[in-house]
C-alpha positions in Angstrom: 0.0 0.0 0.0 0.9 3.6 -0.6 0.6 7.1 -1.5 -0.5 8.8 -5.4 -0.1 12.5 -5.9 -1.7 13.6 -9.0 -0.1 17.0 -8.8 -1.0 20.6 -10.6 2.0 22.4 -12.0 1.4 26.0 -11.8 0.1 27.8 -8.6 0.7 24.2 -7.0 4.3 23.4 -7.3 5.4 26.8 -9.3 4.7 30.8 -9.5 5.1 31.0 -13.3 3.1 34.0 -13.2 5.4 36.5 -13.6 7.2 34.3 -16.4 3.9 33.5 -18.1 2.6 37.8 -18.0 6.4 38.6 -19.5 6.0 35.3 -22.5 2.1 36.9 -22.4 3.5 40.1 -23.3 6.1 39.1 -25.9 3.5 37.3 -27.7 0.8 40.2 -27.6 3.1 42.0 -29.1 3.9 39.3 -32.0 0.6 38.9 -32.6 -1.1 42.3 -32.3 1.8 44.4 -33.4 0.0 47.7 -34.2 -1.9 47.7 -30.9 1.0 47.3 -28.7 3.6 50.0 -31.4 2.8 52.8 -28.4 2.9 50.9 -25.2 5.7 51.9 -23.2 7.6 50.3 -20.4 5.4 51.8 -17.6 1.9 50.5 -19.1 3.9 47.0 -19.6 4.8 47.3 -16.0 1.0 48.0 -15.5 -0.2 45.1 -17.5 2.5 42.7 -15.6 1.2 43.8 -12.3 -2.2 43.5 -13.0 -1.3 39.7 -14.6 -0.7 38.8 -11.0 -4.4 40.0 -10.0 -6.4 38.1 -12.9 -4.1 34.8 -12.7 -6.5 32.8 -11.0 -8.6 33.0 -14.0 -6.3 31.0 -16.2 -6.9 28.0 -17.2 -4.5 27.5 -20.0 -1.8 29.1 -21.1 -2.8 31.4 -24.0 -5.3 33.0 -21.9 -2.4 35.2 -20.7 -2.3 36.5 -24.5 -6.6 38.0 -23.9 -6.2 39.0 -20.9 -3.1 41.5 -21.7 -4.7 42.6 -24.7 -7.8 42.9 -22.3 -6.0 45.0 -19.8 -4.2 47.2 -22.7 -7.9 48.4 -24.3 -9.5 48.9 -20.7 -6.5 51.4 -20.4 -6.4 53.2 -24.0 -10.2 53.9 -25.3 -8.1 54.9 -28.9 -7.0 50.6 -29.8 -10.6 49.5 -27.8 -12.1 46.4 -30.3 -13.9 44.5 -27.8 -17.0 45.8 -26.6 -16.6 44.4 -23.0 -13.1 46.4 -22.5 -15.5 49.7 -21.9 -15.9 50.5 -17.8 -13.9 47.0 -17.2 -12.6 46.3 -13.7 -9.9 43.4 -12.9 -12.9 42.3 -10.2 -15.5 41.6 -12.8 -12.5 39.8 -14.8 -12.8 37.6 -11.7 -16.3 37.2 -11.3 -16.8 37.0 -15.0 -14.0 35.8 -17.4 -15.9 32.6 -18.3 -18.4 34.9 -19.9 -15.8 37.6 -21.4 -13.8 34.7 -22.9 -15.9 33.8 -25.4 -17.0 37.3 -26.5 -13.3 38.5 -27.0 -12.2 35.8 -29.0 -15.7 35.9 -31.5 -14.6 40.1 -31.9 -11.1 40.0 -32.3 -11.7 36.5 -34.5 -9.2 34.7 -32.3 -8.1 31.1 -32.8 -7.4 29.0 -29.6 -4.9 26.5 -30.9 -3.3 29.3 -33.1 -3.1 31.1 -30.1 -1.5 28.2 -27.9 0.9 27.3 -31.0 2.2 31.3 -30.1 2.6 31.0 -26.8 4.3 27.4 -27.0 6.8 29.6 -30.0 7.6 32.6 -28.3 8.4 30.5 -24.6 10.8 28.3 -26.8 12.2 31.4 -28.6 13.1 33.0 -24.7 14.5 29.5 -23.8 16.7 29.0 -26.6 18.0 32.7 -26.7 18.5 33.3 -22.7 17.3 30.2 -20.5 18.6 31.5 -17.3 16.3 34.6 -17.7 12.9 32.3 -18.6 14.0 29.8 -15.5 14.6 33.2 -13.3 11.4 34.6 -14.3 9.5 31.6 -12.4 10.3 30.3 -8.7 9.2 27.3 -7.0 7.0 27.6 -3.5 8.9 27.1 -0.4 9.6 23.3 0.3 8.4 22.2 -2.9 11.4 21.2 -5.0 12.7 19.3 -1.7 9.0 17.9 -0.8 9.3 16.2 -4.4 12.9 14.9 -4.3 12.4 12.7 -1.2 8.9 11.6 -2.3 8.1 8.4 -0.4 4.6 8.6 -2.9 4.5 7.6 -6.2 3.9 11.6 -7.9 2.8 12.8 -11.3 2.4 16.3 -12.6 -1.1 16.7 -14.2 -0.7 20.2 -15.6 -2.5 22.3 -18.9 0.9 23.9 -19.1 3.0 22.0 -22.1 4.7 19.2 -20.9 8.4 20.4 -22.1 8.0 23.3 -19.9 7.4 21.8 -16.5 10.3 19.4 -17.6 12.3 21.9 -18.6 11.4 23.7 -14.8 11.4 20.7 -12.6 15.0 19.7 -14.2 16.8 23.4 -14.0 15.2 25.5 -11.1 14.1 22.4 -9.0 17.0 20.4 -10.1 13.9 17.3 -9.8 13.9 14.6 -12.5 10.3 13.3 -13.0 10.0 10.7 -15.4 7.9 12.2 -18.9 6.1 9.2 -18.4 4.7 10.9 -15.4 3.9 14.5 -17.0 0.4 14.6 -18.3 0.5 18.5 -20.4 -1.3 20.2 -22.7 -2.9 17.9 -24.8 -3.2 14.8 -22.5 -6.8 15.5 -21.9 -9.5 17.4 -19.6 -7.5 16.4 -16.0 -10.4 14.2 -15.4 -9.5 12.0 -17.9 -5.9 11.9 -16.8 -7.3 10.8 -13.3 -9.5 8.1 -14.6 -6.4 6.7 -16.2 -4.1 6.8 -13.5 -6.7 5.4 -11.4 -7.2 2.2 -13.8 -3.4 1.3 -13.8 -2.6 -1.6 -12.9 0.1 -0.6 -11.0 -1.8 1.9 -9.0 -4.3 -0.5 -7.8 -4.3 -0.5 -4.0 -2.6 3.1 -3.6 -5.0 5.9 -1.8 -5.6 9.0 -4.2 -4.6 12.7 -3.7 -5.6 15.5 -6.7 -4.0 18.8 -5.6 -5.1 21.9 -7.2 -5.4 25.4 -7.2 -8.3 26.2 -9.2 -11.9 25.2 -7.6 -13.8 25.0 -10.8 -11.3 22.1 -12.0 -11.8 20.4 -8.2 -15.4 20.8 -8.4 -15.5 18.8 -11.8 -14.3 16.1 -10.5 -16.7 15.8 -8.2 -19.0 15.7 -10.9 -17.8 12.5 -11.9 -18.8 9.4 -10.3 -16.0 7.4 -11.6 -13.3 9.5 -9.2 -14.8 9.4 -6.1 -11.6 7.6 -4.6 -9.6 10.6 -5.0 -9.0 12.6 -2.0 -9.0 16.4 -3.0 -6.8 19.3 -2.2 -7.2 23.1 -3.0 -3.8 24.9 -2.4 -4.5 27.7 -0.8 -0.8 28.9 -2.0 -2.2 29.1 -5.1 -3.8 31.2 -8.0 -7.0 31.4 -6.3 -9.2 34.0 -4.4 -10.4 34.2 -0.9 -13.9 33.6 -2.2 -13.0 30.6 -3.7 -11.3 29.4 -0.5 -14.8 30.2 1.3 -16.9 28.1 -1.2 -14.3 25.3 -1.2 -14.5 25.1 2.8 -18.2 24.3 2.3 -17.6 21.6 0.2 -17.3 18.6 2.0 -15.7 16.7 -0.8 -12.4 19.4 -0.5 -10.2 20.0 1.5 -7.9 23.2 2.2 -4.1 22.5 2.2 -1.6 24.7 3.2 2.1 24.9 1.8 3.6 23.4 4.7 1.0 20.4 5.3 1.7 19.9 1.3 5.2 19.6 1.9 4.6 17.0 4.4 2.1 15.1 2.7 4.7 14.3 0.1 7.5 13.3 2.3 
């Protein structure tokens, strides 16, 4: 008998968020060049800083790219081209993305897999042209990179961030070797499908479950599935989430609030 940790990657075991606003950024610019020709450093700066505010949002990756061409037309009125951009707050971004989402990407005529093929181009481009910069730009939460080295528990990193990333992450700023085998990315499937298949392994068979998280919606649809009632689940409250979301998941008998240091534990 033993311990599984189906692990998220970012706002779990990593704060990418200041490297995912900057690759946001870089991107934007690529692919919205006239828009972004007069933003200067400051109302970069601005963007950046508000990045942080809006990150529990996220889902996937090239969300960053909306949201900071969100931000930039709720500041300058003379690039607006969504109609949502007008009277704006970051709060209703929170309250309301789900809905904004869709509206954005039908007005600008956006294309989600162009728009993660970007991202995944422009990250690669930053690597391969200054990888000590990208791996500086993210930072691992206290106890993490040594909670996963002396793993007792079999772990695997269920993330929507492209697997060559976390790799690339795990290897040269946590200096942890998980085996690709055991890195379910972008691509891999909803996380609820990764779960029913780790769960069905034959190897896994007697192990007790653990799905750690920082987003509640994800959390809650698990619990909409039947089939993965034998995992025990985890919201991080480390994470990318808000204190709302930490209120509702307390209520939710199902979840159960972890804090960095009982994580830590947990894994050792």
């Amino acid at each position: 008998m033993g311990d599984l940790y189906a692990l998220d990657f970012d706002g779990v075991l990593c704060d990418s968020c200041g490297e995912s606003s900057l690759s946001a950024v870089k991107a934007a610019k690529v692919r919205w060049p006239s828009l972004f020709q007069t933003v200067g450093s400051a109302l970069e700066d601005w963007i950046v800083d508000q990045m942080y505010t809006v990150r529990p949002v996220v889902e996937t990756g090239y969300e960053n790219l909306l949201l900071v061409r969100l931000l930039l037309e709720m500041r300058l009125s003379s690039i607006r081209k969504s109609s949502v951009a007008e009277g704006l707050t970051v709060d209703e971004i929170l309250e309301n993305w789900m809905k904004i989402k869709p509206v954005i990407v039908e007005e600008w005529n956006e294309n989600r897999d162009a728009l993660i093929d970007l991202f995944g181009k422009v990250r690669d481009e930053w690597m391969d042209n200054d990888l000590s910069t990208w791996i500086g730009a993210n930072r691992f939460y206290p106890g993490v990179a040594d909670a996963l080295k002396f793993a007792s528990s079999k772990v695997y990193i269920v993330t929507t961030k492209q697997s060559r990333f976390a790799d690339a992450l795990l290897r040269e700023l946590a200096g942890v070797t998980i085996p690709p085998e055991r890195i379910y990315g972008l691509g891999t499937g909803p996380k609820t499908k990764v779960l029913k298949q780790l769960q069905e392994m034959p190897e896994h068979q007697g192990l007790t479950l653990h799905f750690v998280e920082d987003r509640l919606a994800t959390l809650k649809n698990v619990i909409k599935e039947p089939e993965l009632n034998g995992w025990n689940l985890y919201l991080g409250d480390w994470g990318y989430n808000t204190p709302e979301e930490r209120e509702e998941a307390a209520n939710i008998a199902r979840i159960r609030i972890l804090e960095l240091s009982d994580f830590s534990k947990k894994l050792k």
